[in-house]
KETORLUM-428185 format. One line per 10 residues: number of its first residue (from 1); their letters; for each residue x, y, z of C-alpha. Coordinates in pm, 1 decimal. Example, Ala and Ser with C-alpha at 12.3 -4.5 7.8 and 13.67 -1.06 7.14 Angstrom:
REM residues 2
1 = as = 1230.0/-450.0/780.0 | 1367.0/-106.0/714.0
//
This chain:
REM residues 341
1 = xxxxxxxxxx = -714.7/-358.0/188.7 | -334.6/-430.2/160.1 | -103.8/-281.3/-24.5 | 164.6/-497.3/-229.6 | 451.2/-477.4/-523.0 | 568.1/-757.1/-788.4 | 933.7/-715.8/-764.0 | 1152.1/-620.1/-1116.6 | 1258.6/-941.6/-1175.0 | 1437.6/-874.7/-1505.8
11 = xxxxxxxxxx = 1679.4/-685.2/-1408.6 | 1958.4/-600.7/-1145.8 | 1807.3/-760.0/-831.2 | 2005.3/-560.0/-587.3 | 1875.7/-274.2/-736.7 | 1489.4/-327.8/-750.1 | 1549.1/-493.9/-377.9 | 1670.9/-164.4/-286.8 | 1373.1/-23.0/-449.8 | 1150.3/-268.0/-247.4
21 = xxxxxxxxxx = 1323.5/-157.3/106.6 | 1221.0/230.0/-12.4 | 891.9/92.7/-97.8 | 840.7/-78.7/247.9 | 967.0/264.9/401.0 | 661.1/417.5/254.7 | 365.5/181.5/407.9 | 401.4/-112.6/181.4 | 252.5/-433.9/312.6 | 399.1/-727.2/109.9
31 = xxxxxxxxxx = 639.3/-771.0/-213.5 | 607.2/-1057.5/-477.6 | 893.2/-1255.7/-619.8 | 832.4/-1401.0/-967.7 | 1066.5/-1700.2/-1134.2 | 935.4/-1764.8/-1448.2 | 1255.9/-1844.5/-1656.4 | 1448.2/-1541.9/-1504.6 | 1688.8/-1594.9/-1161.7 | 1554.6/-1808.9/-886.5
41 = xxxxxxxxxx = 1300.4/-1665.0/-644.1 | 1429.8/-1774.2/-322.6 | 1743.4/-1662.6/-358.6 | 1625.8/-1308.6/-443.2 | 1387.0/-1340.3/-125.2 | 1686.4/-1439.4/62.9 | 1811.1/-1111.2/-24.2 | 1515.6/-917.9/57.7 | 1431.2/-1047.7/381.5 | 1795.1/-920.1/495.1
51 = xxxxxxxxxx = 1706.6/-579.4/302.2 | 1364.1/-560.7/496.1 | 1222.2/-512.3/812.2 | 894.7/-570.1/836.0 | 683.5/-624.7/446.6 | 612.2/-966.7/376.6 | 776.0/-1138.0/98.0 | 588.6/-1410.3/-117.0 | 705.4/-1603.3/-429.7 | 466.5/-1536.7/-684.8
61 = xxxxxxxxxx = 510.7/-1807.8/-809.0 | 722.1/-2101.2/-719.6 | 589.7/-2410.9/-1025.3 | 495.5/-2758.0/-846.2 | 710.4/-2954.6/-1105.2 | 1061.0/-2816.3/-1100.2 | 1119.3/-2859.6/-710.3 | 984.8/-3146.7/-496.7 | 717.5/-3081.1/-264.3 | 945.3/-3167.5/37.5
71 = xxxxxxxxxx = 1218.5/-2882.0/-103.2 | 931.2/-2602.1/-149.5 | 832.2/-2692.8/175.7 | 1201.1/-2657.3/300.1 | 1211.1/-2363.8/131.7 | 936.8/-2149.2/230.7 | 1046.0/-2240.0/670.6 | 1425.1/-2144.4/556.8 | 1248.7/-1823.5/395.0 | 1026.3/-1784.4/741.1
81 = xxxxxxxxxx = 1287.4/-1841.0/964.8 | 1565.1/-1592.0/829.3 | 1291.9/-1305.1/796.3 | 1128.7/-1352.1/1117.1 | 780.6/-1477.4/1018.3 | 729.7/-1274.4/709.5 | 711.0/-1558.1/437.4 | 408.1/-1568.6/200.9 | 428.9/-1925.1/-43.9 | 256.3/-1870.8/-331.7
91 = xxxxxxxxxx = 305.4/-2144.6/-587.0 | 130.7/-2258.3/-917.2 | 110.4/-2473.0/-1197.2 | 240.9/-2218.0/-1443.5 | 240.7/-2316.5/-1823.6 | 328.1/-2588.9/-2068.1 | 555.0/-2285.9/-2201.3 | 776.8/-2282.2/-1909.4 | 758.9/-2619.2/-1751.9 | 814.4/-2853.2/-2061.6
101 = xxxxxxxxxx = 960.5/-2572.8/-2279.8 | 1233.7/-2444.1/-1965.1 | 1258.7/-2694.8/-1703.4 | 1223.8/-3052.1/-1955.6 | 912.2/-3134.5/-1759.2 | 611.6/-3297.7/-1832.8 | 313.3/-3076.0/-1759.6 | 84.7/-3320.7/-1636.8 | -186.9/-3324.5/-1368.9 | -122.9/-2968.4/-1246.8
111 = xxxxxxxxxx = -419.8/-2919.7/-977.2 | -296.9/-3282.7/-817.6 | 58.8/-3153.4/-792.7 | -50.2/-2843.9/-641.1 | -259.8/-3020.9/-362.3 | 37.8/-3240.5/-300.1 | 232.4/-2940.9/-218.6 | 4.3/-2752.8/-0.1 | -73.2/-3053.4/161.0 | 231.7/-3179.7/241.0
121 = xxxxxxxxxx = 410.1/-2829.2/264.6 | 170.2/-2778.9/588.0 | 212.0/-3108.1/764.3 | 617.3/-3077.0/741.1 | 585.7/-2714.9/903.1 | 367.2/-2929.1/1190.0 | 685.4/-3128.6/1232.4 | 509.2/-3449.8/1151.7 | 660.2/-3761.2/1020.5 | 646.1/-3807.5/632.5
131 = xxxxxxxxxx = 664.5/-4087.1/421.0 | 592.0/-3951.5/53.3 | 526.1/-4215.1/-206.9 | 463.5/-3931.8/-486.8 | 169.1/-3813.6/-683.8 | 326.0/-3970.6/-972.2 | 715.0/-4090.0/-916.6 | 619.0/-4394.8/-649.2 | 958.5/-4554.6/-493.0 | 1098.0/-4867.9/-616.0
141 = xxxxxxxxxx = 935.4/-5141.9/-415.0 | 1248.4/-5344.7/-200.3 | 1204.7/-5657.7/-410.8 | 1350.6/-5465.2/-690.0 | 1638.2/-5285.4/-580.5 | 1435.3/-4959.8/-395.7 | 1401.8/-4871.0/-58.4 | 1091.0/-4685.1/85.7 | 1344.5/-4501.2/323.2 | 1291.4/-4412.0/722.7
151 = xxxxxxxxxx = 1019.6/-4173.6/799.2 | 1172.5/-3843.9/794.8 | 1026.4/-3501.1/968.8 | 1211.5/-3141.9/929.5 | 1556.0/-3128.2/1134.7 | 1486.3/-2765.5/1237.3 | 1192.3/-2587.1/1402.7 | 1024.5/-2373.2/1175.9 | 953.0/-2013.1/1310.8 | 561.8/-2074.5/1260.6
161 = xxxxxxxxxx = 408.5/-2354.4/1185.1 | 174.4/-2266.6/958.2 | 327.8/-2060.3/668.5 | 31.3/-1860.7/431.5 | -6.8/-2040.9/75.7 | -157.3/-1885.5/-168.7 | -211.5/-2021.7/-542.9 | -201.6/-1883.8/-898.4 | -520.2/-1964.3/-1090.3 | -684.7/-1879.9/-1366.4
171 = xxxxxxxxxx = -921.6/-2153.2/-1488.6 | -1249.5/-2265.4/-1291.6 | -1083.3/-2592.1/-1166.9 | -779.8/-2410.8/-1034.7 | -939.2/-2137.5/-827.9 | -1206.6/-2378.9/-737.3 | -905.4/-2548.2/-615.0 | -754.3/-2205.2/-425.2 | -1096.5/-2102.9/-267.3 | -1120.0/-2452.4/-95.6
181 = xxxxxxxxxx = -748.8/-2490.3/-2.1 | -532.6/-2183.8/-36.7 | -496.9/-1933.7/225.9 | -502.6/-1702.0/-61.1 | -533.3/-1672.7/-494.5 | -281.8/-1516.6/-718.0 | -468.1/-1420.4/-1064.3 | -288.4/-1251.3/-1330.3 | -394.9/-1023.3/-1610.0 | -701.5/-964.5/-1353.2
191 = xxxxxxxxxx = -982.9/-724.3/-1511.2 | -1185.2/-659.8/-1178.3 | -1484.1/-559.2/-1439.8 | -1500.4/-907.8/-1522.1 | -1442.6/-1109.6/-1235.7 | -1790.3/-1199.3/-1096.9 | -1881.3/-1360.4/-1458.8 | -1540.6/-1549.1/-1477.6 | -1469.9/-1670.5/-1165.3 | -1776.0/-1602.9/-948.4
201 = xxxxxxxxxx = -1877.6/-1993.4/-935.3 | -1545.7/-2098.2/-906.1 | -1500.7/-1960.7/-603.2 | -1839.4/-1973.3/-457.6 | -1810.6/-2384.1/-531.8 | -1472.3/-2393.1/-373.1 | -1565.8/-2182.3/-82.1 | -1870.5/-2405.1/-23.6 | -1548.9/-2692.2/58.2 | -1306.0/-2465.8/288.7
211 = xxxxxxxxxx = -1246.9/-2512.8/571.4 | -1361.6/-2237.9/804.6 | -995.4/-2243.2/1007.6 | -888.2/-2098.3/697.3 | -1071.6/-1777.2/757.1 | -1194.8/-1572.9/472.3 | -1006.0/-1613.7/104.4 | -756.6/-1346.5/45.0 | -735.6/-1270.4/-337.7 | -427.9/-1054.4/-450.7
221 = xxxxxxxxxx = -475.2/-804.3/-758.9 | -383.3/-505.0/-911.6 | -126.7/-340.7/-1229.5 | 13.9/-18.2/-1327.7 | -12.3/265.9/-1090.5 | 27.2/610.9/-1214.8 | -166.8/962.1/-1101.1 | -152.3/1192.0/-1368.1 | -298.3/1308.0/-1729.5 | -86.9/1051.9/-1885.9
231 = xxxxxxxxxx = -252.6/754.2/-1848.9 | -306.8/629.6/-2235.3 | 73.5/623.2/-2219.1 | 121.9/443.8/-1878.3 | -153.8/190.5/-1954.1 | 76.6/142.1/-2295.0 | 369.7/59.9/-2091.9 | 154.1/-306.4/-2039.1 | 117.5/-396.5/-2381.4 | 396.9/-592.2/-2443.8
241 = xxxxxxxxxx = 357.5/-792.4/-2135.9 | -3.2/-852.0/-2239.5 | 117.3/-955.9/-2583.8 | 353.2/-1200.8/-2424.3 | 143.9/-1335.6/-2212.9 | -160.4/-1363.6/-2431.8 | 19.1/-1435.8/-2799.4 | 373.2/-1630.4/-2656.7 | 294.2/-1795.0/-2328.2 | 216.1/-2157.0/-2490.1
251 = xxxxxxxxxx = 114.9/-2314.5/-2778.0 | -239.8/-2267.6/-2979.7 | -504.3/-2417.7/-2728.1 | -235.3/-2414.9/-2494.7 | -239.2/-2106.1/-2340.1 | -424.0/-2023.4/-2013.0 | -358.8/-1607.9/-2123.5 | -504.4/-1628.4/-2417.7 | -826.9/-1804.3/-2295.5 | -866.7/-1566.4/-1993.8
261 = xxxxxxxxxx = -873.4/-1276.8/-2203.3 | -1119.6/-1488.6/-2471.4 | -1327.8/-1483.5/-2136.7 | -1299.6/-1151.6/-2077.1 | -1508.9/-1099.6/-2410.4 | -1177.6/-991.5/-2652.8 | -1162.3/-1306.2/-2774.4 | -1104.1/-1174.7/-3202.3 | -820.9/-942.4/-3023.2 | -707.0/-1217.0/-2825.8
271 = xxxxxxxxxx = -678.7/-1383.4/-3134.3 | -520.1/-1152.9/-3372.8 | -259.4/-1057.4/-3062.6 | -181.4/-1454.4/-3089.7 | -129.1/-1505.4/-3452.3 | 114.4/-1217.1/-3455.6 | 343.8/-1302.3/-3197.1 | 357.1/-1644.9/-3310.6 | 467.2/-1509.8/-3676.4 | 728.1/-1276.9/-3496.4
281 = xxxxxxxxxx = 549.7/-973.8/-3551.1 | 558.5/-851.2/-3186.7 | 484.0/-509.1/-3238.1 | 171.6/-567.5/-3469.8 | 63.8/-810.7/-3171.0 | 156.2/-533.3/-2871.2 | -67.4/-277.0/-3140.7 | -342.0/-553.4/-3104.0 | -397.6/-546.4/-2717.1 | -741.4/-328.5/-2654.7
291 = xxxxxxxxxx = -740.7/11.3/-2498.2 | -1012.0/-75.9/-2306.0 | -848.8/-382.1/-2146.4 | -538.7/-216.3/-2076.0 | -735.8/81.9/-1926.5 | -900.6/-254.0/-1696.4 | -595.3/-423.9/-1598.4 | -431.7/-104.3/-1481.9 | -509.0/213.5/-1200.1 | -382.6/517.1/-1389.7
301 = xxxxxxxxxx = -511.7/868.5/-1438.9 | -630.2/1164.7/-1233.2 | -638.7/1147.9/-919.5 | -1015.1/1140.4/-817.1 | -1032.3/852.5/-1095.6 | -757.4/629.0/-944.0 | -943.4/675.3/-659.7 | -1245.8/489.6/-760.3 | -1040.7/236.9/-922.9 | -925.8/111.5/-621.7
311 = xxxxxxxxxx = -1258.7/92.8/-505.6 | -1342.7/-114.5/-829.8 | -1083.8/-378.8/-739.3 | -1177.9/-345.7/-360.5 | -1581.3/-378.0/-461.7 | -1435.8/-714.3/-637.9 | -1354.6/-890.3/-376.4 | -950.8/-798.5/-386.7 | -795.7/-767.0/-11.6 | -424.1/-676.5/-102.1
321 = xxxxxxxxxx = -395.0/-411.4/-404.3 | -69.6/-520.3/-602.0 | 78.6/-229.9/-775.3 | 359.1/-165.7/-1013.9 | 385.4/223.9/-940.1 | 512.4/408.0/-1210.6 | 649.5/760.0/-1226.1 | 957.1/959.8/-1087.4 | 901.2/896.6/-732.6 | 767.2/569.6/-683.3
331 = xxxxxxxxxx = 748.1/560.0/-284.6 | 544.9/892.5/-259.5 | 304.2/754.5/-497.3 | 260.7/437.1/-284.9 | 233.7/656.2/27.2 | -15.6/842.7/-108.7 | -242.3/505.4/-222.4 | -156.7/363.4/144.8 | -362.8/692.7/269.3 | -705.5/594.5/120.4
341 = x = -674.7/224.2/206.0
//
């Protein structure tokens, strides 16, 4: 098992990329760059890859509707290129929230848009000629004004050509979709307790597709770290991102969050966690979040107990442990995890 980090992506980015390098001093495989509505991922990664020597650094995620397949593409082999090989895409659909609510997009046919980009994000790394027509946006035929263009392949030669994609998924079609096509799956809010009755077929039916060049499916997992007698309070630190997620993150019947967690079995929490943050009352719907999913989504407590947690997320079928590690001296704590792994 891997070891990984989402970076702080609210905040000073110098400063948490400086907390990344430390990080990567003390045995950590990979970092994760999130967008959302908050400053661009690439150029943060930009950043990072001249901070870093040798820890991976993926976008978790980069949406499939506010940049064209062709510039994600472009992207990812700049990315690869200026840190040596050590470029992880991960893209998604994300939600109606962000992608119709931030970027003026329609959110429309999210698993086709995501193909389109892994497909044709690995044939421009191959250097092959493209001639994209669009999933939904076709030219303007020459009898009316449009011109299909010259076939075009990338100017520069990327430093590998074949960069690792992995996808964010949460529903059945989507990580159907990632176990056939992905190199790897990004799930969020992931409650390794629950993950054989949620997923399980998902990925067993997409597997049954993959193609065996692929190798196996890497799945990338984890929350709060913290070893201590503190852990009610540490596991507390995720309720309002579980509120967010779960009571803000889209409209009623609209929200991926707030179905996952339905899934999970909490679905009258999920449910009273939605109706107050819709009505404002953020702190009634952070109150709302259950203990015992909190105590799920994170790895905090004793030692001998974090222990077995990571076992519980390795036993589910997670191959790189992503960990938010919380506590006075982050790097030791990550040191310490990278010794059992």
């Amino acid at each position: 098992m891997e070891l990984s980090s989402p970076l702080a992506y609210a905040e000073d980015p110098r400063a948490a990329a400086d907390r990344a390098a430390a990080l990567e001093r003390a045995g950590l495989d990979a970092v994760w760059v999130a967008e959302a509505y908050g400053f661009d991922s690439p150029t943060v990664m930009g950043y990072l890859a001249a901070r870093t020597e040798r820890m991976r650094i993926g976008s978790a995620v980069l949406n499939v509707y506010s940049r064209t397949p062709a510039l994600i593409a472009q992207t990812a082999a700049g990315l690869d290129a200026i840190s040596g090989g050590r470029a992880i895409l991960g893209v998604g659909a994300s939600g109606p929230q962000v992608v119709e609510g931030w970027h003026g997009r329609v959110y429309d046919r999210p698993l086709g848009r995501a193909r389109e980009v892994i497909h044709l994000s690995r044939r421009i790394w191959r250097r092959e000629v493209i001639e994209h027509h669009g999933i939904t946006d076709l030219p303007v035929p020459p009898e009316k004004g449009g011109t299909l263009g010259k076939p075009l392949k990338l100017l520069n030669h990327p430093v590998r050509d074949s960069i690792p994609v992995y996808l964010a998924a949460l529903g059945p079609a989507s990580v159907r979709t990632a176990a056939e096509i992905a190199d790897g799956w990004l799930p969020f809010l992931y409650a390794p307790e629950h993950a054989e009755k949620v997923w399980g077929s998902a990925l067993a039916e997409g597997t049954a597709q993959r193609d065996p060049a692929l190798g196996p499916l890497q799945v990338v997992a984890g929350g709060l770290l913290a070893i201590g007698d503190d852990a009610a309070a540490v596991r507390d630190l995720m309720r309002p991102t579980v509120a967010l997620y779960v009571g803000g993150m889209g409209a009623p019947g609209r929200n991926f969050y707030f179905d996952l967690v339905c899934s999970y079995g909490y679905e009258a929490a999920a449910t009273a966690v939605q109706e107050h943050y819709l009505a404002g009352r953020k702190k009634d719907a952070e109150a709302a979040v259950p203990a015992e999913l909190l105590e799920q989504l994170c790895l905090a407590g004793p030692e001998g107990y974090v222990r077995d947690r990571v076992e519980v997320f390795r036993e589910a079928g997670v191959t790189m442990l992503n960990v938010t590690p919380v506590g006075p001296d982050p790097a030791r704590l990550i040191e310490h995890v990278r010794s059992w792994l």
